[in-house]
C-alpha positions as CSV (number, residue, x, y, z in Angstrom):
1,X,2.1,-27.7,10.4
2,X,5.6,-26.7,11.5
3,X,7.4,-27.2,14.4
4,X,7.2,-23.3,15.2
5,X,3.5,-24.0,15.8
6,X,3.7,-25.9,18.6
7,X,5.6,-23.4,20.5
8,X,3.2,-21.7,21.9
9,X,1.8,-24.8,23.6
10,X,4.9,-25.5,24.8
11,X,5.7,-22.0,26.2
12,X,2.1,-22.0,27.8
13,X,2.6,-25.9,29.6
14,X,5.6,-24.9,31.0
15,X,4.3,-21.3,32.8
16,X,1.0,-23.4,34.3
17,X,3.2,-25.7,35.9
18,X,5.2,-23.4,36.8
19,X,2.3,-21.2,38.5
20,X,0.8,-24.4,40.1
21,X,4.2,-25.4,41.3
22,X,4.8,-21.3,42.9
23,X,1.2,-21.5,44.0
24,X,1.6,-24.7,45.7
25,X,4.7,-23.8,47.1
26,X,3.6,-20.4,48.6
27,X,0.5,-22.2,50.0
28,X,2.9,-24.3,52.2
29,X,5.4,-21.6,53.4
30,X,2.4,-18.7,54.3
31,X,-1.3,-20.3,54.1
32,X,-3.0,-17.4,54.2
33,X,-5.9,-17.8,51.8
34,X,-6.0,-13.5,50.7
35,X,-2.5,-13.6,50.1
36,X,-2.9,-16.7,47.7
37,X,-5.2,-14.7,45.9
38,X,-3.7,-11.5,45.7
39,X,-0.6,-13.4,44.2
40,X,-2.1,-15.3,42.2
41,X,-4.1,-12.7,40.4
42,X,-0.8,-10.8,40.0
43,X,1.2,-13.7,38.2
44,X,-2.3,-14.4,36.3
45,X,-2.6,-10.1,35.0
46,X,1.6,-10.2,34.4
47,X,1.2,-13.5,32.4
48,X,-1.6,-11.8,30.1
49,X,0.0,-8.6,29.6
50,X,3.2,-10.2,28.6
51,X,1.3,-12.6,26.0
52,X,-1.6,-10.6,25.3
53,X,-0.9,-10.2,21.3
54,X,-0.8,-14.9,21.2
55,X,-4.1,-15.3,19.8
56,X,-3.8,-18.7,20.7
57,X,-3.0,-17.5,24.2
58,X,-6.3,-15.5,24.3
59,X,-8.0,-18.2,22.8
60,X,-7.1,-20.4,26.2
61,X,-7.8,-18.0,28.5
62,X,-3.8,-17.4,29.7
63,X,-3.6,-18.8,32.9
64,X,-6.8,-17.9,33.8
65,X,-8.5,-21.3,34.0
66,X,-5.9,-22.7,36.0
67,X,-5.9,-20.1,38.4
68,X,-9.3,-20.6,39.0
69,X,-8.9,-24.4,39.5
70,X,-6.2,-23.9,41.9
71,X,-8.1,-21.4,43.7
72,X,-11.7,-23.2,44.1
73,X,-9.4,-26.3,44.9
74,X,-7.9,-24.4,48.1
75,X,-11.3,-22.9,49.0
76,X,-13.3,-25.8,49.3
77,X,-9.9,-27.9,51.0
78,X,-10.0,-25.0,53.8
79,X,-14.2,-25.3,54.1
80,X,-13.9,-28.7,53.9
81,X,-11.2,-28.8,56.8
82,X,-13.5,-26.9,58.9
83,X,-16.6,-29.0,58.3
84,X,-14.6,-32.3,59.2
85,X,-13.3,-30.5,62.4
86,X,-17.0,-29.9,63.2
87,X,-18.0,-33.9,62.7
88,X,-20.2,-32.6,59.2
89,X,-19.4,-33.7,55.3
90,X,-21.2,-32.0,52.6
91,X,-21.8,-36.1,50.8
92,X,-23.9,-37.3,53.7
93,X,-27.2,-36.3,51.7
94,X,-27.3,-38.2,48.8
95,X,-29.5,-35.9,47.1
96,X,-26.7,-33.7,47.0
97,X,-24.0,-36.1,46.0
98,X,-26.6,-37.0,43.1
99,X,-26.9,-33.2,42.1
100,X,-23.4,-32.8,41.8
101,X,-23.2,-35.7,39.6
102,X,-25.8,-34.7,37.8
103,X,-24.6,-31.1,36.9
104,X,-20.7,-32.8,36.2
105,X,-22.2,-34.6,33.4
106,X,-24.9,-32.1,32.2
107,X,-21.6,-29.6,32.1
108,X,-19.4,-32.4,30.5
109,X,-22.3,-33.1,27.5
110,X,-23.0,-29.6,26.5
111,X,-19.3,-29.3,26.3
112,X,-18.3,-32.0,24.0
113,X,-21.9,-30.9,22.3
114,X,-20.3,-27.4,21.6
115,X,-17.1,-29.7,20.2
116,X,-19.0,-31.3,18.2
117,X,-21.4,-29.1,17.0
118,X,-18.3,-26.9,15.6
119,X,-16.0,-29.2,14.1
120,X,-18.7,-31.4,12.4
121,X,-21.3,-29.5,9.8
122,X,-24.7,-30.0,10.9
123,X,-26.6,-28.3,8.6
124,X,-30.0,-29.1,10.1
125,X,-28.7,-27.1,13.6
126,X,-27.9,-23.5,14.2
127,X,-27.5,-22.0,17.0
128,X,-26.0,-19.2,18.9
129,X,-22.7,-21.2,20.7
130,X,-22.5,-18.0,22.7
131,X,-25.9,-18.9,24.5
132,X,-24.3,-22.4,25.0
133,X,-21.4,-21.6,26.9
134,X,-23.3,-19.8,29.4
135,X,-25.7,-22.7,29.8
136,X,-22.8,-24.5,30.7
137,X,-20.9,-21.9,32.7
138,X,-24.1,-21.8,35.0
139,X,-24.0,-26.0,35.0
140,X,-20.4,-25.6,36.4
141,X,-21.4,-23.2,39.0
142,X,-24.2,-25.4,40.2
143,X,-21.8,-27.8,40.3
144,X,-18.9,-26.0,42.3
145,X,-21.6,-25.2,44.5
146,X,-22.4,-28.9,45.5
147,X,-18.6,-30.0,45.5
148,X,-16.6,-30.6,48.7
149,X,-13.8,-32.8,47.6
150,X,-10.1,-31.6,46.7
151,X,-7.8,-32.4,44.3
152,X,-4.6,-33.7,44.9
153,X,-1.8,-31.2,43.6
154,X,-0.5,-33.9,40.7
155,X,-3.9,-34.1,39.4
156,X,-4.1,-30.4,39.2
157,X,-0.6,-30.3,36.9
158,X,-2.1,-33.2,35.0
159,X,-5.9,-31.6,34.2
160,X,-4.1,-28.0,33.6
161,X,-1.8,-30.0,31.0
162,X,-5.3,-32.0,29.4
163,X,-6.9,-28.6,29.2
164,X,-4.2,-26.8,27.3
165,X,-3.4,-29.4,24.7
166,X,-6.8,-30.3,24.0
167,X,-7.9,-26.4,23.9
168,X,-4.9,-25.7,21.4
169,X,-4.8,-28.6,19.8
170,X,-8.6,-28.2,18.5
171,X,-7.5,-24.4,17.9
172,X,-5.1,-26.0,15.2
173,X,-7.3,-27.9,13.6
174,X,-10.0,-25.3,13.1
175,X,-8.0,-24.5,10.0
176,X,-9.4,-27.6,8.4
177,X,-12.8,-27.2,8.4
178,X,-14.2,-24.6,5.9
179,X,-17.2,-23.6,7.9
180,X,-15.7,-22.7,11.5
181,X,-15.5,-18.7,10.3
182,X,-19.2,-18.9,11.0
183,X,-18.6,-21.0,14.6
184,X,-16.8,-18.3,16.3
185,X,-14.1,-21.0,17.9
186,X,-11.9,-18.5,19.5
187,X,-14.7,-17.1,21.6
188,X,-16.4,-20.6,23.0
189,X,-12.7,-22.9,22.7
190,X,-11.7,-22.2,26.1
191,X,-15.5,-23.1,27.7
192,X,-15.7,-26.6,25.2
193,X,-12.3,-28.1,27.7
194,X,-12.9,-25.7,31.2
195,X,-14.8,-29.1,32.6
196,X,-11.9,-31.0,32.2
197,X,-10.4,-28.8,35.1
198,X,-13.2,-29.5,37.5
199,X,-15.3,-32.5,36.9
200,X,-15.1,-36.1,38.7
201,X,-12.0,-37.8,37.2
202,X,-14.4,-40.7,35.7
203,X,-16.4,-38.2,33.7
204,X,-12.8,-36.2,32.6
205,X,-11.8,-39.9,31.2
206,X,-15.4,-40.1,29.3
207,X,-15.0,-36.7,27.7
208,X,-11.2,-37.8,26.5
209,X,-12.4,-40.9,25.2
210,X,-15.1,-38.4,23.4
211,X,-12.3,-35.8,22.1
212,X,-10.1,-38.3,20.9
213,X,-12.2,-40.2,18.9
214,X,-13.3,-37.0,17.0
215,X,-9.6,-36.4,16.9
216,X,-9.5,-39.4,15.0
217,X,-12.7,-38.7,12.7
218,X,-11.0,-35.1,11.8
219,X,-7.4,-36.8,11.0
220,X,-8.8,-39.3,8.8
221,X,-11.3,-36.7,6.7
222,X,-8.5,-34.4,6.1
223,X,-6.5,-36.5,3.6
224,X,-10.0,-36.6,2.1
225,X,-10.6,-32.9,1.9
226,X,-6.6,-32.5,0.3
227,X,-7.4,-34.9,-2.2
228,X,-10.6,-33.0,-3.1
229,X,-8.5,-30.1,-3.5
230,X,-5.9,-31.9,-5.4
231,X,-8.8,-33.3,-8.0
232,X,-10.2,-29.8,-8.2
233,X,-6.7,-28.4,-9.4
234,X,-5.6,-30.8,-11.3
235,X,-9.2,-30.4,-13.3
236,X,-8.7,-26.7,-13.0
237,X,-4.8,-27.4,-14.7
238,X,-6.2,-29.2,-17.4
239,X,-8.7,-26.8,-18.1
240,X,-6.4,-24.5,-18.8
241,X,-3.9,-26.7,-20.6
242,X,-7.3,-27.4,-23.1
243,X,-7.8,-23.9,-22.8
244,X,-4.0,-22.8,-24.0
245,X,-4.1,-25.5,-26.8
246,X,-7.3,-23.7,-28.0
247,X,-6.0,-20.4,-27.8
248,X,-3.1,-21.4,-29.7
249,X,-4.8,-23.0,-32.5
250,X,-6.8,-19.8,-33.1
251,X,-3.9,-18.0,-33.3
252,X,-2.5,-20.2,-35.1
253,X,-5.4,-19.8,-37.9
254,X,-5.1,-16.1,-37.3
255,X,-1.7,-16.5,-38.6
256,X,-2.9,-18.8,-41.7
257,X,-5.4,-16.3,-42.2
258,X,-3.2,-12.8,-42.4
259,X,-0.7,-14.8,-44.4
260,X,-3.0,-16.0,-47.2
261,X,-4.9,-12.3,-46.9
262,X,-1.2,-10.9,-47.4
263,X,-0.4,-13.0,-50.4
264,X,-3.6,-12.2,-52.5
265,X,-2.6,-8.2,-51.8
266,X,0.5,-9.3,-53.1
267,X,-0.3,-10.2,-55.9
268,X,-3.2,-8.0,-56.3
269,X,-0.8,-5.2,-56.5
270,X,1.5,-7.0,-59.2
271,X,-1.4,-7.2,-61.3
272,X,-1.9,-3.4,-61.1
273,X,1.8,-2.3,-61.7
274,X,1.5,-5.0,-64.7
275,X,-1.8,-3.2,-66.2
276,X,-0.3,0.4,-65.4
277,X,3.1,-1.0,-67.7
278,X,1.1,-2.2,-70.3
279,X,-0.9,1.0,-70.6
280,X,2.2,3.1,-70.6
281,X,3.2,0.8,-73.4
C-alpha cells in the first residue's frame, strides 16, 4: 500500500479532533445543551456532504460516531450534575452497576465476534452480520441506558482516534482476504469498533489486546497467501514455457514435413518432363 492510502485517515483524525476540540470549546463559552446539538449536527451534515464520495469515509460513519460520543457524554454529565445536586448516584444499586457491566462486555464480544467472524473463514458458520449489528446496537443502548459516568475530554480525543484507525485500518486489510465480497465489511465496519467509543476503559483495553493480536494473525498469513500466488504463477509460467517448447516442436515438424512433401513433388515433376523428352524423342 502507498503512502496516498493513508491519507484519508489522516484527513479524517485531524477533522474529529478538530470537532471535539470546537465542541468542547463551545460547550465552555455558551452551555446550552440545544445549541450543542444544533451545532454539532451542522458540522456533522457539512462534514459528510463535503466527503460523501470517500468510501472509506462512509465506511466510518464521518463524524457521526464521534458526535454521538460527545453528545451522550454531555447528556449524562448534565443528568448526572443534577442527580448529585439532589444527594442521588445512578451506581448505588449494584444490580445496576452489574447490568451495565454486563451489557459493556456482551456489546464488546459480539463486536470482536463480527471481527472475527469476517476476517477469519469459518466455513462451518454463516450468518446474516446485518442481524448482528443490531444485536449489538440494542446491547449498547441497554448499556447507555444504565451509564452515569463521564468521560474526561482527553479520553474522548483518544477513543475517537482508536475508533478511526482501527475502523480504517481493518478496511485496508479487507483486500487480503478473498472471501470478504460475501461479508459485506463496509456495511457492519463502523458497528465491529463503535464500542470502543463507549465502553469501560478496562473492557476498551481487552478488545485492543483482541484486535491486535488478529492484526498480527492477518500480517503474518499474508506473506503466506503472496507466496501461494507466486507458486501458482510461476507453475502457470512454466506451463506455458512447456507449452511454447511444444508448440514449437510441432511446427518445427510441420516444417520438416512440407519440406520433404516439397522435395518428392520436385522431383516427381522432373521425372514427368524427363518421360514427356523421351517420348518426344
Amino acid at each position: 500500500m502507498h503512502v496516498g492510502t493513508y491519507i484519508p485517515l489522516i484527513v479524517i483524525l485531524l477533522r474529529a479532533a478538530i470537532f471535539l476540540t470546537l465542541m468542547e470549546f463551545l460547550a465552555m463559552i455558551v452551555g446550552q445543551i440545544h445549541m450543542l446539538v444544533v451545532v454539532s449536527a451542522w458540522l456533522v451534515y457539512l462534514d459528510a456532504h463535503i466527503f460523501k464520495s470517500n468510501h472509506s469515509n462512509i465506511m466510518c460513519g464521518f463524524l457521526v460516531p464521534v458526535a454521538l460520543m460527545y453528545g451522550n457524554n454531555r447528556l449524562i454529565s448534565i443528568q448526572f450534575h443534577t442527580d448529585a445536586l439532589q444527594g442521588s448516584n445512578c451506581y448505588t444499586s449494584s444490580s445496576l452497576f452489574i447490568l451495565y457491566y454486563a451489557l459493556a462486555v456482551a456489546w464488546a464480544s459480539s463486536s470482536m465476534f463480527m471481527l472475527v467472524y469476517v476476517f477469519v473463514d469459518l466455513a462451518q458458520f454463516r450468518l446474516n452480520l446485518q442481524h448482528v449489528a443490531l444485536f449489538a446496537g440494542a446491547l449498547g443502548i441497554g448499556m447507555l441506558w444504565a451509564e452515569c459516568s463521564t468521560k474526561p475530554f482527553y479520553e474522548l480525543l483518544v477513543r475517537a482516534m482508536l475508533f478511526y484507525m482501527f475502523t480504517f485500518g481493518f478496511f485496508l486489510l479487507q483486500g487480503y482476504r478473498q472471501h470478504l465480497h460475501q461479508r459485506r465489511y463496509r456495511t457492519i465496519g463502523m458497528h465491529i469498533a463503535l464500542h470502543l467509543l463507549f465502553v469501560n476503559t478496562y473492557i476498551v483495553a481487552g478488545s485492543l489486546i483482541l484486535c491486535l493480536l488478529l492484526l498480527i494473525y492477518l500480517l503474518r498469513n499474508i506473506p503466506v497467501a503472496n507466496n501461494k500466488g507466486d507458486t501458482a504463477i510461476m507453475a502457470h509460467t512454466e506451463v506455458t514455457f512447456k507449452g511454447g517448447n511444444i508448440n514449437a516442436q510441432n511446427a518445427h515438424s510441420n516444417i520438416l514435413t512440407q519440406t520433404h512433401s516439397k522435395e518428392q513433388e520436385d522431383a516427381l515433376r522432373e521425372l514427368m518432363l524427363a518421360k514427356q523428352a523421351l517420348n518426344m524423342i
